[in-house]
C-alpha positions as CSV (number, residue, x, y, z in Angstrom):
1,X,0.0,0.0,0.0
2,X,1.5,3.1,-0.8
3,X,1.7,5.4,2.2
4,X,1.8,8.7,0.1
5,X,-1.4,8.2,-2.0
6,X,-4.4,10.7,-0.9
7,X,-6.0,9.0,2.1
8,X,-9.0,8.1,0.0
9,X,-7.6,6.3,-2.0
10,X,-5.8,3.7,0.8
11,X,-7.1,0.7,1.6
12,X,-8.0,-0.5,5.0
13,X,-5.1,-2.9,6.8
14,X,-5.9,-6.3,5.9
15,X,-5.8,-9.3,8.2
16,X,-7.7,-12.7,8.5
17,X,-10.3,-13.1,10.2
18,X,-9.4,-16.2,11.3
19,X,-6.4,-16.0,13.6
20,X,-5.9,-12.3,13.4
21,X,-2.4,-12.8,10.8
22,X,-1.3,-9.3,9.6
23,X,-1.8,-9.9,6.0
24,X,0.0,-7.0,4.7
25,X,2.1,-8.1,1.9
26,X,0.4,-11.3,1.3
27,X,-2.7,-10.8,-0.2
28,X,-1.8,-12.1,-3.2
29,X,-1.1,-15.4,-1.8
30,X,-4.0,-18.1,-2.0
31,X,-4.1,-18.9,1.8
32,X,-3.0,-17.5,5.5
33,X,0.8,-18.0,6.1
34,X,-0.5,-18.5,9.6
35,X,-3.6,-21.1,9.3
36,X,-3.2,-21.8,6.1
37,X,-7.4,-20.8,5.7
38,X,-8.6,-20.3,2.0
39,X,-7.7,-16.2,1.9
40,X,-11.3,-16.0,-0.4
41,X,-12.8,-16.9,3.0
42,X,-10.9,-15.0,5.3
43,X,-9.2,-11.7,4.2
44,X,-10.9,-9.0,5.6
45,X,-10.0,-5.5,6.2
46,X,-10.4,-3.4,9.2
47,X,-10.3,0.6,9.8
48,X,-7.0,2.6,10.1
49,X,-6.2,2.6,13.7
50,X,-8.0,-0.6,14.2
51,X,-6.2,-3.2,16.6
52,X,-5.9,-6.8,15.3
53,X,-7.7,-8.0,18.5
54,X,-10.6,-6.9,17.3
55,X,-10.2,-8.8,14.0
56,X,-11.5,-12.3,15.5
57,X,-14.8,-11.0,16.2
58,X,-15.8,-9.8,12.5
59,X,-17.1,-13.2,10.3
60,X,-15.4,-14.4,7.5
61,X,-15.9,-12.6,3.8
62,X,-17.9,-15.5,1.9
63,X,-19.3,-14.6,-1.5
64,X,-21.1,-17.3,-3.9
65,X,-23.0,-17.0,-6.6
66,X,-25.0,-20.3,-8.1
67,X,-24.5,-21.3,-11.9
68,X,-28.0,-21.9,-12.2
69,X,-30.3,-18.6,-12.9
70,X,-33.9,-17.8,-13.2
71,X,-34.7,-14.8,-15.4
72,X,-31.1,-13.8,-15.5
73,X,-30.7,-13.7,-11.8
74,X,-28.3,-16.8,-9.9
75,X,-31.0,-19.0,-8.0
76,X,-28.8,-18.7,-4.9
77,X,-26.3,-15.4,-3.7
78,X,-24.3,-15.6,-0.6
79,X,-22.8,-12.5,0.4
80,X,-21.0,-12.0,4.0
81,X,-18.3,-10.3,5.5
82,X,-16.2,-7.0,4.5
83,X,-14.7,-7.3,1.2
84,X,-11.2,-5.9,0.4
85,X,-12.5,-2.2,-0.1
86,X,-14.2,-2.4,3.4
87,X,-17.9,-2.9,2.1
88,X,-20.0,-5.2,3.7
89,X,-21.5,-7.8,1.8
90,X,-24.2,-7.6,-0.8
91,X,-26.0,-10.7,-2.3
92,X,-28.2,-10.2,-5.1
93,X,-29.9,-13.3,-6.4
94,X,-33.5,-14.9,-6.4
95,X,-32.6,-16.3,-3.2
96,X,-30.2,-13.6,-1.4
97,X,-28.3,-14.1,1.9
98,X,-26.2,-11.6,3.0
99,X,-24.9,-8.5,5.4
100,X,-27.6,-7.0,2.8
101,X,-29.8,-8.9,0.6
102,X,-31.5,-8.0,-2.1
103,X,-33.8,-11.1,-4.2
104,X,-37.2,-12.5,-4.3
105,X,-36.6,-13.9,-1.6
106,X,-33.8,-12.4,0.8
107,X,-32.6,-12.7,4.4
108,X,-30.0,-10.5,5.7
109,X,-29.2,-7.5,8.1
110,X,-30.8,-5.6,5.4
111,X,-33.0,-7.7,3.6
112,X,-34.9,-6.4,0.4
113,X,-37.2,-8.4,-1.3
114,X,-40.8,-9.7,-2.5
115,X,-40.4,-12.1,1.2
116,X,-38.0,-10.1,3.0
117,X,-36.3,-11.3,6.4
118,X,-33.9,-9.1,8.1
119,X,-33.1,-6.5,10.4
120,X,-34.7,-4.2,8.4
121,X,-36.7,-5.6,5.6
122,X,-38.5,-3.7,2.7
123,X,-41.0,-5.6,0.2
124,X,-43.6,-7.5,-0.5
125,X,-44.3,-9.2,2.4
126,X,-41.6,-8.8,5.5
127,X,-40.5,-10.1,8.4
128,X,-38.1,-8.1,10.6
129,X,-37.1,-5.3,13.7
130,X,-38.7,-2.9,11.5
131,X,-40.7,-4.8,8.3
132,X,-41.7,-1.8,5.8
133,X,-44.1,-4.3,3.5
134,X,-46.8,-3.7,0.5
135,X,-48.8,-6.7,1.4
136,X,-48.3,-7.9,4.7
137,X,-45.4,-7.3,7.7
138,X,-44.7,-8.5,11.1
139,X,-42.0,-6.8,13.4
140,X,-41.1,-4.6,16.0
141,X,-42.1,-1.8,14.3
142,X,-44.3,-2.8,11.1
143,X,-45.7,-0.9,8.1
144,X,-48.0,-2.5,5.5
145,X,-48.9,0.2,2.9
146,X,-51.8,-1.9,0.9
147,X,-52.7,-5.0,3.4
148,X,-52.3,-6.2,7.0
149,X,-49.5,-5.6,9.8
150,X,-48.5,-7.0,12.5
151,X,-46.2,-5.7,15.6
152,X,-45.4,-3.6,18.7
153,X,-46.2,-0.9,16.4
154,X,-48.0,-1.8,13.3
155,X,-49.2,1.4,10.8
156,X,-51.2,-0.8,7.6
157,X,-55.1,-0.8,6.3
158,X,-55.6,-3.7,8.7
159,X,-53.3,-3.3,11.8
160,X,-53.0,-5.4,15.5
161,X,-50.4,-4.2,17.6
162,X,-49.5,-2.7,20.9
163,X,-50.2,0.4,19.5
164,X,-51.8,-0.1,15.7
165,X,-52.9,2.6,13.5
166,X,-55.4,1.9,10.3
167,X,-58.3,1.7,8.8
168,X,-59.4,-1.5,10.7
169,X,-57.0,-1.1,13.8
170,X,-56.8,-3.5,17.5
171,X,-54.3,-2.6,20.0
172,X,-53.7,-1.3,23.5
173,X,-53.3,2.0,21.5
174,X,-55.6,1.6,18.3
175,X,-56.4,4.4,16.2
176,X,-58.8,3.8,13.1
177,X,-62.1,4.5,11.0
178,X,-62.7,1.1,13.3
179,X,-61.0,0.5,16.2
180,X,-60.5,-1.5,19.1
181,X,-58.7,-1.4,22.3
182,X,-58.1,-0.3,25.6
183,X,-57.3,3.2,24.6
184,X,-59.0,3.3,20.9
185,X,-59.5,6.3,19.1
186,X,-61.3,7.0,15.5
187,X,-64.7,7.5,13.8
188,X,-65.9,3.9,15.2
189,X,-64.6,3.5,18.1
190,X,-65.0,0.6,21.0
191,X,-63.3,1.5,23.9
192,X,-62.9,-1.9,26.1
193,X,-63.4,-0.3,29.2
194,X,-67.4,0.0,28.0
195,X,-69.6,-1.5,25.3
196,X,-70.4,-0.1,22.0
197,X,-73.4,2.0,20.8
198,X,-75.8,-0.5,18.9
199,X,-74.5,1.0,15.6
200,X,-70.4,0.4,16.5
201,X,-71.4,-2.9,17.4
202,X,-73.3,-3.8,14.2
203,X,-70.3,-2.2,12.4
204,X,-68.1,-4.6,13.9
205,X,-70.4,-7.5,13.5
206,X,-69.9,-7.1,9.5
207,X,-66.1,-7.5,9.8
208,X,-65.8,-10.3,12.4
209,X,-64.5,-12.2,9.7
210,X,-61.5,-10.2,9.7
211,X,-61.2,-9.2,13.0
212,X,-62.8,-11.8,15.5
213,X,-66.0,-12.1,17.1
214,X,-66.7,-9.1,19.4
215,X,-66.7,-10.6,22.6
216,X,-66.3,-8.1,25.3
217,X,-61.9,-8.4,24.3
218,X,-59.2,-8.0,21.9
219,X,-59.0,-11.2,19.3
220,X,-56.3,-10.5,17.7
221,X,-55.9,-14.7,16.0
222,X,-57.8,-13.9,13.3
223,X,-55.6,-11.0,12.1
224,X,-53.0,-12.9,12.3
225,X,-54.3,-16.1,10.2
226,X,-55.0,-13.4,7.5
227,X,-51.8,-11.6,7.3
228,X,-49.8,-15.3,7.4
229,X,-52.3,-16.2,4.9
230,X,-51.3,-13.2,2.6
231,X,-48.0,-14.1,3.3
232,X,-48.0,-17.7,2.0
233,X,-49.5,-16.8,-1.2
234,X,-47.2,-14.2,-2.2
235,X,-44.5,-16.6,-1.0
236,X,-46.1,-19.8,-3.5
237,X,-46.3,-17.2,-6.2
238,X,-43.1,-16.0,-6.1
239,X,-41.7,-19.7,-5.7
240,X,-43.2,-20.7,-9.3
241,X,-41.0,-19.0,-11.6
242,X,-37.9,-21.4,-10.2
243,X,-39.2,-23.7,-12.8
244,X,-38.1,-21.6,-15.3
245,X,-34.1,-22.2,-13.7
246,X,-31.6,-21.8,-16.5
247,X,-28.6,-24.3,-14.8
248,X,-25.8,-22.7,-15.6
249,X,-26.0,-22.3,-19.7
250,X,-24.2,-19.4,-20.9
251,X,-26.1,-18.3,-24.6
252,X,-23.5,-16.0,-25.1
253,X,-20.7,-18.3,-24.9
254,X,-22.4,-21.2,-26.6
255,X,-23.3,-18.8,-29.8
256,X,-19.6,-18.0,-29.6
257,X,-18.4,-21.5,-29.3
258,X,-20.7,-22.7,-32.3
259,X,-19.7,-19.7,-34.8
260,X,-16.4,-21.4,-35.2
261,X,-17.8,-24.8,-36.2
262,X,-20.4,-23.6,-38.5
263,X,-17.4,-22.3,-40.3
264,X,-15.8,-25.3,-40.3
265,X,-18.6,-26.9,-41.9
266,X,-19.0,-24.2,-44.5
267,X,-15.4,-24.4,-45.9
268,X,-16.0,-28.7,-45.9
């Protein structure tokens, strides 16, 4: 590493994660000089001032990517681990794992996706600390913009939560055109601590369906066999295109392959 280049321009110290080895010098080599690890596995680089000691807690750099595809995409990405410019790991495939995944379906610390697990997760339907979903999400903190959430706070048209906010909405905190809870709060409101008017009740009568028979408390099961059931058909649908997996053929390559030959037979 040249010492004199602008600091932007340097890359962090690298070391494996492994053993902690001070790989400076040796990153061209195909293993550790110390634990002889696969480097591809290992090598990562920490911050400038950064100790080796804290080297063994960071995971191994893993990236993979399979040969078969399914509308251009690899049907499996792995991506973990800092990567030689100090990036965390970004798997992009139909099926994504990684320190951020982005797929059909993807699970990471980041996870983006039509099924999303993660830390955070953004999609279709979402499962996460904080699930930001179209059709259905479950989390800590979840938002459903078009369907049903789930979670200690859960914002969606059809919401159950500690505190839920939506159009049909049950929670300790529910705000809503309907809703119910301990502290609910809307245009149709029934407050737990005292029974409906005769017109809230027949309101929510009409939607038992969806949110439980009105029996005097919170039901929240029903909510939650819709939104699981909203989540296993967006998960079936988005399974069916892996029929379509290309295993690994390269077009390009065989076109390029078969040009030659055709010449050959021309000239015979």
């Amino acid at each position: 590493m040249n010492s004199s280049a602008p600091l932007g321009t340097q890359l962090p110290k690298p070391y494996c994660s492994a053993c902690g080895h001070d790989l400076t010098g040796a990153t061209s080599a195909s293993a550790c000089p110390e634990c002889g690890r696969p480097l591809v596995e290992v090598l990562v680089r920490v911050p400038f001032g950064s100790s080796s000691r804290y080297v063994g807690r960071m995971r191994p750099t893993r990236r993979y990517e399979s040969k078969a595809r399914v509308f251009g995409m690899p049907l499996v990405a792995i991506a973990t681990g800092i990567d030689e410019r100090g990036r965390p790991g970004h798997a992009r495939g139909y099926f994504a794992f990684g320190d951020i995944a982005t797929g059909v379906f993807a699970l990471g610390g980041v996870a983006r996706g039509l099924v999303a697990f993660g830390g955070v997760s953004i999609g279709g339907v979402t499962f996460g600390g904080l699930s930001l979903g179209t059709f259905a999400a479950f989390g800590g903190g979840a938002v459903a913009w078009l369907g049903s959430a789930i979670g200690g706070f859960a914002i969606g048209l059809f919401a159950n939560g500690g505190a839920a906010i939506g159009g049909i909405a049950q929670g300790g905190l529910a705000i809503g055109w309907l809703a119910r809870g301990a502290q609910a709060k809307g245009t149709h409101v029934w407050n737990l601590r005292a029974p409906p008017d005769a017109a809230t009740q027949a309101l929510f009568d009409q939607f038992k369906w969806l949110i439980g028979p009105s029996g005097g408390g919170l039901n929240l099961y029903p909510g939650v066999a819709w939104t699981l059931a909203i989540a296993i058909v967006v998960a079936v649908l988005a399974l069916l295109p892996v029929v379509f997996i290309d295993r690994g053929r390269n077009r390009i390559e065989e076109e390029l392959r078969r040009a030659p030959e055709e010449k050959g037979k021309d000239r015979r």
